[in-house]
C-alpha positions in Angstrom: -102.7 -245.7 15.8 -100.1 -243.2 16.8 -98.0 -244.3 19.7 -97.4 -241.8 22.9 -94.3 -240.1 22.9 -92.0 -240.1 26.7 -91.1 -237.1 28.0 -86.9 -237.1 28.2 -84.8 -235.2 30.8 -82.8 -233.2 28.9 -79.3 -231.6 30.9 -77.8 -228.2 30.6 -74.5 -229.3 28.7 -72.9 -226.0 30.5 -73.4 -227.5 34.1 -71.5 -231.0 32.9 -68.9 -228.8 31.2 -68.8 -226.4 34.5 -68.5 -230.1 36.8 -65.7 -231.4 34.3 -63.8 -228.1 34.2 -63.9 -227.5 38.2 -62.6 -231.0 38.6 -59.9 -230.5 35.8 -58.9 -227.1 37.7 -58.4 -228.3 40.7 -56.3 -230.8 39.5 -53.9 -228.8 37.2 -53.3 -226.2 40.2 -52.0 -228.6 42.5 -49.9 -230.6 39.9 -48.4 -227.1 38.6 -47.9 -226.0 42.3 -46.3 -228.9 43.2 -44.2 -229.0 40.2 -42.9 -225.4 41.3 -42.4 -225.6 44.4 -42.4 -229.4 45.9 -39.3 -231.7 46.0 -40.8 -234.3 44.2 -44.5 -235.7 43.6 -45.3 -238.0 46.3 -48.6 -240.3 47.2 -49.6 -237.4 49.7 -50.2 -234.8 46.8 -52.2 -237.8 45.0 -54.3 -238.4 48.0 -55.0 -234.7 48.9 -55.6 -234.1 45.0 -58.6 -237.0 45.6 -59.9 -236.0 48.9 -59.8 -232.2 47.3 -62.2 -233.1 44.0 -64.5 -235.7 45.8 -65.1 -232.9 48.7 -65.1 -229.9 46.8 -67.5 -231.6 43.8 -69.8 -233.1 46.7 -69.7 -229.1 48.6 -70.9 -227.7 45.1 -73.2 -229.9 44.4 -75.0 -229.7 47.7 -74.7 -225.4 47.8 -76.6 -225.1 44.3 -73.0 -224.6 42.3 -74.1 -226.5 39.5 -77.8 -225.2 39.5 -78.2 -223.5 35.3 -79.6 -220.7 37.1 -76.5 -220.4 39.5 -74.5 -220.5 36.3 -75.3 -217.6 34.7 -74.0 -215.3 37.7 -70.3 -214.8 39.2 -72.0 -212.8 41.9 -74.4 -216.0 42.9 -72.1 -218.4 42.5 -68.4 -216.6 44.6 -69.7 -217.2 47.9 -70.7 -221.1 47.2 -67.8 -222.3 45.8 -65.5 -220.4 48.1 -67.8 -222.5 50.8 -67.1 -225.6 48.9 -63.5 -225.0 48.6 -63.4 -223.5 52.2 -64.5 -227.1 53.3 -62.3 -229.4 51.3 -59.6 -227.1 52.9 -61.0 -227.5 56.0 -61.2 -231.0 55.4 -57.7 -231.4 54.0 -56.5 -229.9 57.0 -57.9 -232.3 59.6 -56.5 -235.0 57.8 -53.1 -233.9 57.3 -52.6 -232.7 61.1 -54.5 -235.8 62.5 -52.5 -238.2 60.5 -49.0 -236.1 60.9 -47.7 -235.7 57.4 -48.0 -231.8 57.1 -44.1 -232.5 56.9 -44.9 -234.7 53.3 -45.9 -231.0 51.4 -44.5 -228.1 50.4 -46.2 -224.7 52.3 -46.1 -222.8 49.4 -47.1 -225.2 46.7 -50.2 -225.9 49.3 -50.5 -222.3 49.7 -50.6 -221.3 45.9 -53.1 -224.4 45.7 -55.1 -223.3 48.0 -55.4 -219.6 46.7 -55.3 -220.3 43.1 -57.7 -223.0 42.8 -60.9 -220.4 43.7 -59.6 -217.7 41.8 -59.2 -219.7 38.6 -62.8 -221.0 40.0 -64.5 -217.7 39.9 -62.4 -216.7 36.9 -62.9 -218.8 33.9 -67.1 -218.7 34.7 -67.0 -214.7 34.3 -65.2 -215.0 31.3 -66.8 -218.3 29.5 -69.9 -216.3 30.7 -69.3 -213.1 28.9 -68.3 -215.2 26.2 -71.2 -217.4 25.8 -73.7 -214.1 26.7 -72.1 -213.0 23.6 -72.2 -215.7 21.1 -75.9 -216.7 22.4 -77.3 -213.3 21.8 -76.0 -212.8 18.2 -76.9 -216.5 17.7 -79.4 -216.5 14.3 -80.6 -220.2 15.7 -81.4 -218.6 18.9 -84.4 -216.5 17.5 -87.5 -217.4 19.4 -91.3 -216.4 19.8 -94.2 -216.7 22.0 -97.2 -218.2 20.9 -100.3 -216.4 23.8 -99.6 -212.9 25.8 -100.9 -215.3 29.0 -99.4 -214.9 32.7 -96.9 -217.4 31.8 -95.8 -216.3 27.8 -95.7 -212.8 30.2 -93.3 -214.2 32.8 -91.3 -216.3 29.9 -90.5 -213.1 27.8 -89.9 -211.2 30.8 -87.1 -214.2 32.2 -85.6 -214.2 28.4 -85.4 -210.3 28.3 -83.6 -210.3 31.6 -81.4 -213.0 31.4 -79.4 -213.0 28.0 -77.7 -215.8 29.3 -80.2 -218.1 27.8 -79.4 -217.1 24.2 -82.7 -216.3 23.4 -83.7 -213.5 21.2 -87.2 -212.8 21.6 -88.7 -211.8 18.2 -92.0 -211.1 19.6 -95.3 -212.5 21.0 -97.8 -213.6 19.0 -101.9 -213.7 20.0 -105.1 -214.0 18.0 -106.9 -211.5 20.2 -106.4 -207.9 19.8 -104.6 -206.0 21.9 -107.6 -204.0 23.0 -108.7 -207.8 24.9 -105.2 -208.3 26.0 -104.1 -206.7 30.0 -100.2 -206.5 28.7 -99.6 -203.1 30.2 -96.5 -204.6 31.8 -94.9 -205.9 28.5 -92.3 -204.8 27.4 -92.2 -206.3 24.1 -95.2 -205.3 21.3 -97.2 -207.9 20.0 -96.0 -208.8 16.2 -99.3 -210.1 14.9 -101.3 -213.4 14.7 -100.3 -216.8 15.0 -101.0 -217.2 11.1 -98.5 -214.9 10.8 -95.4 -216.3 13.3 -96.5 -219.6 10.8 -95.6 -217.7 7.9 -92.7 -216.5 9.1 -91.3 -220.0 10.8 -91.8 -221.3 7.4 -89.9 -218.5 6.1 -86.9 -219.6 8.9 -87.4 -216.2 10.5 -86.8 -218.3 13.7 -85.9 -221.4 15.3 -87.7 -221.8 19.1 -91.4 -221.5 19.1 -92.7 -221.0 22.5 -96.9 -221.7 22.8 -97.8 -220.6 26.1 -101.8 -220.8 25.5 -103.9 -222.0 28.6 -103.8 -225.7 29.0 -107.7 -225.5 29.0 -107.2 -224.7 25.0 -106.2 -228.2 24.7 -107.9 -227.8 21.0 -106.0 -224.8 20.1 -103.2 -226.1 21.3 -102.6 -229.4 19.0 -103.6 -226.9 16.3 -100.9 -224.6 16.7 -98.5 -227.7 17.5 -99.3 -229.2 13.9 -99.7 -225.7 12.0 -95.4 -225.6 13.1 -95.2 -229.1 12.4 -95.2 -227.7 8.9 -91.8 -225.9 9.6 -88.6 -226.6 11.0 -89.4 -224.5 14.3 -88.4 -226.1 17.8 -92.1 -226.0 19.6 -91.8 -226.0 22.8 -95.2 -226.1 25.7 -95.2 -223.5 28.5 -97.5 -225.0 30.9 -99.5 -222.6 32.4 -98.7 -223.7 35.8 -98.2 -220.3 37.7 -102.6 -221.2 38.6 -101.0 -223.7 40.9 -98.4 -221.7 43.2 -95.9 -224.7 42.9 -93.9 -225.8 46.0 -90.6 -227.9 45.2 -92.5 -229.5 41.6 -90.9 -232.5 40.0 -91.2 -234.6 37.3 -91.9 -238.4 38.1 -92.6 -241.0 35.6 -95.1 -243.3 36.3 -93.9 -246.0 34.2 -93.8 -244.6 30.6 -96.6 -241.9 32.1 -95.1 -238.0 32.8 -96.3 -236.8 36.5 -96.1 -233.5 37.6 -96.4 -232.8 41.3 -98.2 -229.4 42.7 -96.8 -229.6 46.4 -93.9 -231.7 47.5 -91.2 -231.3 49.7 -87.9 -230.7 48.9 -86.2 -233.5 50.8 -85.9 -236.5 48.9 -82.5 -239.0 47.6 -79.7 -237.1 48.4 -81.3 -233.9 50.4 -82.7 -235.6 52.7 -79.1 -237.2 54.0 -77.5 -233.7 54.2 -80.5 -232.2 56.0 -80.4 -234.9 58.7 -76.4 -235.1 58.4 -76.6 -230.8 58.7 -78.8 -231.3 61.8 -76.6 -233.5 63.5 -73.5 -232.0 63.2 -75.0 -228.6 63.8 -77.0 -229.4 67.2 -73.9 -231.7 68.3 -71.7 -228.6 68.0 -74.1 -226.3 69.6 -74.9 -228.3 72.3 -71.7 -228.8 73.6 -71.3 -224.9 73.6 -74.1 -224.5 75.6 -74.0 -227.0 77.8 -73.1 -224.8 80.8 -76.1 -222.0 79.7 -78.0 -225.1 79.5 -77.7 -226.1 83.5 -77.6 -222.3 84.2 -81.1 -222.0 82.4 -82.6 -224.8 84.2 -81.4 -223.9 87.4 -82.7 -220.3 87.0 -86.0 -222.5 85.9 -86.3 -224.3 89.3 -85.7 -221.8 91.6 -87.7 -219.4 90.1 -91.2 -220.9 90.5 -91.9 -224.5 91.2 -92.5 -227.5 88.5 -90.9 -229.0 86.4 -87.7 -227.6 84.6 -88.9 -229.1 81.3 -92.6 -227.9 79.5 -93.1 -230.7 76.9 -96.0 -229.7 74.4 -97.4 -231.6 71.7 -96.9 -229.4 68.0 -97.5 -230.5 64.5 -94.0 -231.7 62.5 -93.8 -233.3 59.1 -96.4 -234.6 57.0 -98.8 -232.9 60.1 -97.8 -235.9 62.9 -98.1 -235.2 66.4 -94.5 -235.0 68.0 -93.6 -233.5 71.5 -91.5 -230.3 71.4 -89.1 -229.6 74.7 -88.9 -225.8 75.9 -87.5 -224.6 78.9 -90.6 -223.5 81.9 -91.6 -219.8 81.1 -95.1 -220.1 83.1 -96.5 -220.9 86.4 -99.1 -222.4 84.6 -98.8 -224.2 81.0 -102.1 -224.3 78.5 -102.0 -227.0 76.5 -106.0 -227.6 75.8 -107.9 -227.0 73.0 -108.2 -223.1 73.3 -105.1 -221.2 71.7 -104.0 -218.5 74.1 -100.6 -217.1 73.1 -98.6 -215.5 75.8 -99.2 -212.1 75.3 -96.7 -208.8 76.5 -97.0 -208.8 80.3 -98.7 -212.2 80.5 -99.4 -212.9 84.3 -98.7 -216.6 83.5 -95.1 -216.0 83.3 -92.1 -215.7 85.2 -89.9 -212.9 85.8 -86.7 -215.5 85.1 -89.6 -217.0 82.4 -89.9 -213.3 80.6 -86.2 -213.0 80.1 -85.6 -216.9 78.6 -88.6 -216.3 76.5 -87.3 -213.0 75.0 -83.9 -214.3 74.0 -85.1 -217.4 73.0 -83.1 -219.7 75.7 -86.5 -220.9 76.6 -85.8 -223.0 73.0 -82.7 -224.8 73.8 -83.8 -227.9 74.3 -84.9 -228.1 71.3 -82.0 -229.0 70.1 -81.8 -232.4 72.0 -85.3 -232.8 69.8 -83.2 -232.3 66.9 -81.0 -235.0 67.3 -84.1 -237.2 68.1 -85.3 -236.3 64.2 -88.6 -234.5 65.9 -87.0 -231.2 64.6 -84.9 -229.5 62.2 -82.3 -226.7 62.8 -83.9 -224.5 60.3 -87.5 -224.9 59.0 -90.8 -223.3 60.1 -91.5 -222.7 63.8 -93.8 -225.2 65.1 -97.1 -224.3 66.2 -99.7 -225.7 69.1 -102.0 -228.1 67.8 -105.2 -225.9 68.6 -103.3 -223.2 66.9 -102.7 -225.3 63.9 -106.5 -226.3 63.7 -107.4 -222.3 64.1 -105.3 -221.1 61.4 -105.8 -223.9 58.9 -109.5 -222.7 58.6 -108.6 -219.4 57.3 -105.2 -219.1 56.3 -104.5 -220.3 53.0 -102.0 -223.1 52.1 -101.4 -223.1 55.8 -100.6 -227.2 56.0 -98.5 -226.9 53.5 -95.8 -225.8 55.9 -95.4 -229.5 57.3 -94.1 -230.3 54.1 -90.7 -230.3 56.2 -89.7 -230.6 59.9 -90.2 -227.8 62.5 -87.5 -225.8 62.9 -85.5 -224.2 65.9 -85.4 -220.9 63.4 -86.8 -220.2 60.2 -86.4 -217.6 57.2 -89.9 -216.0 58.7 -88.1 -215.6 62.2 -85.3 -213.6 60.4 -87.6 -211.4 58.5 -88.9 -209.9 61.7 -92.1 -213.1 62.3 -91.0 -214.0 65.5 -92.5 -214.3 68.8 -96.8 -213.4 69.1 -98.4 -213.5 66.1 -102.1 -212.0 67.5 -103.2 -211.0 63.8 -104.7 -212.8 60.8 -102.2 -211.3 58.6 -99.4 -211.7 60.8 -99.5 -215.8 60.4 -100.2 -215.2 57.0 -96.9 -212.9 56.5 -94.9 -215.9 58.5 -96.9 -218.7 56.5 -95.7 -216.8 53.4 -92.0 -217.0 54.3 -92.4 -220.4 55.8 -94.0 -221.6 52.0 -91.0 -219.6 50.4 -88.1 -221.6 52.0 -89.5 -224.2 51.6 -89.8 -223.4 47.8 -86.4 -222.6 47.5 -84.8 -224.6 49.6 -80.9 -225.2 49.5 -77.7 -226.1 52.1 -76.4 -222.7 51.3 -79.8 -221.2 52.2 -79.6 -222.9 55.8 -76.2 -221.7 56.3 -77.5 -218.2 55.9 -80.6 -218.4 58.1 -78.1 -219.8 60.8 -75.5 -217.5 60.1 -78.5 -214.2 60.1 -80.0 -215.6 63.4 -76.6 -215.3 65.2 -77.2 -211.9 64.4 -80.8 -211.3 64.7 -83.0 -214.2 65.6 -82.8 -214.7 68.7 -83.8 -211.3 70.7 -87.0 -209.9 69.1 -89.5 -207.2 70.0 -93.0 -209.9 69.7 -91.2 -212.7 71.9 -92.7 -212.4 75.6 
């Protein structure tokens, strides 16, 4: 009986190199800038050099630094690790002035540390990327083909023809239908023949990665073409034809010795889940002790405008689609919080002239952060909905739970992207439920930083906010 093989992890060996090599950099600049320009090599420079490699390395790996696909571009990776080295900096900094031995280093060996480390940073990944691009490409081992012109063999030789830094050279694709029953009209690349004949010419070492890319329901076909190239020394390689599923953060878990894939999952688990709550911390700490006088001047424009309470506490869906109570500032005379969704709409007799003007630049929301630090809420993540609006819109837009896949946020990549405020159309939740499903997709610190950083700029005053 032939035993079942386990699926391995296997790592890009360019992201351990690109971990070793930061590390090694960072080093060699301080020990050659110290060796100019410092007296003598003290425990300070030792102790800097640590705090330096453990920040920086735990900075990059949060930001997506060492992501392959973050790899392959200077232009994706400059502003991360400038972050990353920004904050050990930043971090270095603290220490020295709160501990009072700025006196222990040179200025300029610190300086030229401090300058040269990123540039050598950026540096040596444009040119070991040009390099590699170039020895990939022209690499005779690198040949490849697709077995099935599917949606996924499609989107494979369309990420291999626009990324050479894979090193693949697409021969062709290779399908036993004609090309009369084939809808290829965006490929770029003409079908080479049948998969008899990528055999033939596997056999004939024509190329080393075989691709099959058939429809998992051609389980038959598939173990055929798997042992037709088990009679060469081809690579063969499955292309699950998971693009039916619309993925959302999908992992690989073993279930003992048993491979699992999951469709929908969120993308806060081990590590990320400690920087999102240790991001939403810091961030609502920081903000609201900024705003603490806005804060009193908001509620006391709240009190004296009409009477109630200065607080509206209303209960919204968070993670995993649990009941929690979300804090806003008063807007209305009157709140609605029953089973019929009635949105405020523009010139709302329900609210406040004071209630109008919080509402439209979003002060109404501060309080919100106080249910951030309670965990209720996240800084960034989609906007939280009433719970008779949840139950409305989960009967007809699609995927629409999926968003409680995370916390509720205080702004959100739909909010930046103009979905803020009254959403009094079908397709206008399903435009926000879009943007909602893509962050949390593609999820990242340095992604967060950017929402907050846009909605300085634009998030808070929009047009559909009354």
């Amino acid at each position: 009986m032939r035993e079942i093989g386990i699926i391995k992890h296997h790592g890009d060996e360019h992201v351990i190199a690109y971990r070793v090599l930061d590390i090694g950099i960072v080093i060699t600049t301080i020990i050659m800038s110290a060796n100019l320009y410092a007296d003598s090599w003290n425990i300070y420079y030792l102790l800097a050099t640590s705090v330096a490699v453990v920040s920086f390395s735990v900075m990059a790996e949060l930001l997506g630094v060492y992501n392959p696909s973050f790899t392959s571009s200077l232009r994706q990776t400059f502003a991360p690790i400038l972050l990353s080295w920004f904050c050990a900096i930043g971090l270095l900094l603290v220490l020295a002035f709160g501990f009072k031995i700025t006196d222990s280093f040179s200025r300029v060996a610190i300086t030229l540390w401090f300058v040269g480390t990123p540039v050598l940073l950026t540096t040596y990944r444009l040119v070991s990327g040009k390099v590699r691009t170039s020895t990939k490409s022209n690499s005779y081992e690198k040949k490849s083909i697709i077995i099935g012109a599917t949606p996924a063999g499609l989107a494979l030789a369309k990420e291999i023809q626009s990324s050479r830094h894979h090193g693949l050279n697409l021969v062709g694709i290779f399908d036993d239908r004609s090309p009369d029953r084939l809808s290829n009209d965006n490929l770029d690349i003409a079908l080479k023949g049948s998969i008899n004949d990528a055999l033939k010419m596997a056999k004939e070492r024509d190329f080393r990665h075989v691709y099959v890319a058939l429809p998992m329901k051609a389980s038959t076909r598939i173990k055929e073409v798997i042992n037709y190239f088990a009679d060469s020394t081809a690579r063969v390689y499955i292309v699950p034809d998971f693009f039916t599923y619309d993925l959302i953060q999908s992992r690989w878990r073993n279930v003992g010795n048993i491979p699992t894939l999951s469709i929908h999952d969120t993308p806060f688990y081990g590590m990320s889940t400690f920087v999102k709550r240790l991001e939403d911390i810091v961030v609502s700490l920081l903000i609201l002790l900024l705003i603490s006088p806005v804060l009193l001047a908001v509620a006391l424009g709240v009190k004296l405008s009409s009477p109630g309470p200065v607080i509206f506490k209303q209960h919204r869906y968070g993670i995993d689609g649990k009941k929690i109570k979300v804090w806003k500032f008063r807007s209305m005379r009157s709140m609605d919080n029953g089973q019929v969704v009635k949105q405020a709409t523009k010139g709302d007799p329900r609210i406040t002239k004071f209630g109008a003007f919080i509402r439209k630049t979003s002060l109404d929301e501060l309080p919100q952060f106080i249910n951030v630090l309670q965990g209720r809420m996240s800084i960034v993540g989609p906007r939280p909905h009433a719970v008779s609006h949840n139950e409305e819109y989960r009967q007809i837009v699609d995927r629409y739970m999926l968003r409680h896949k995370v916390k509720p946020g205080i702004t959100g990549w739909a909010q930046i992207n103009g979905y803020r405020g009254e959403t009094d159309t079908v397709d206008k939740m399903e435009k926000r439920v879009e943007y909602d499903l893509n962050y949390i997709r593609e999820w990242s610190l340095w992604l967060d930083i950017k929402i907050i950083f846009l909605t300085i700029f634009k998030g808070f005053v929009g047009k559909t906010a009354y």
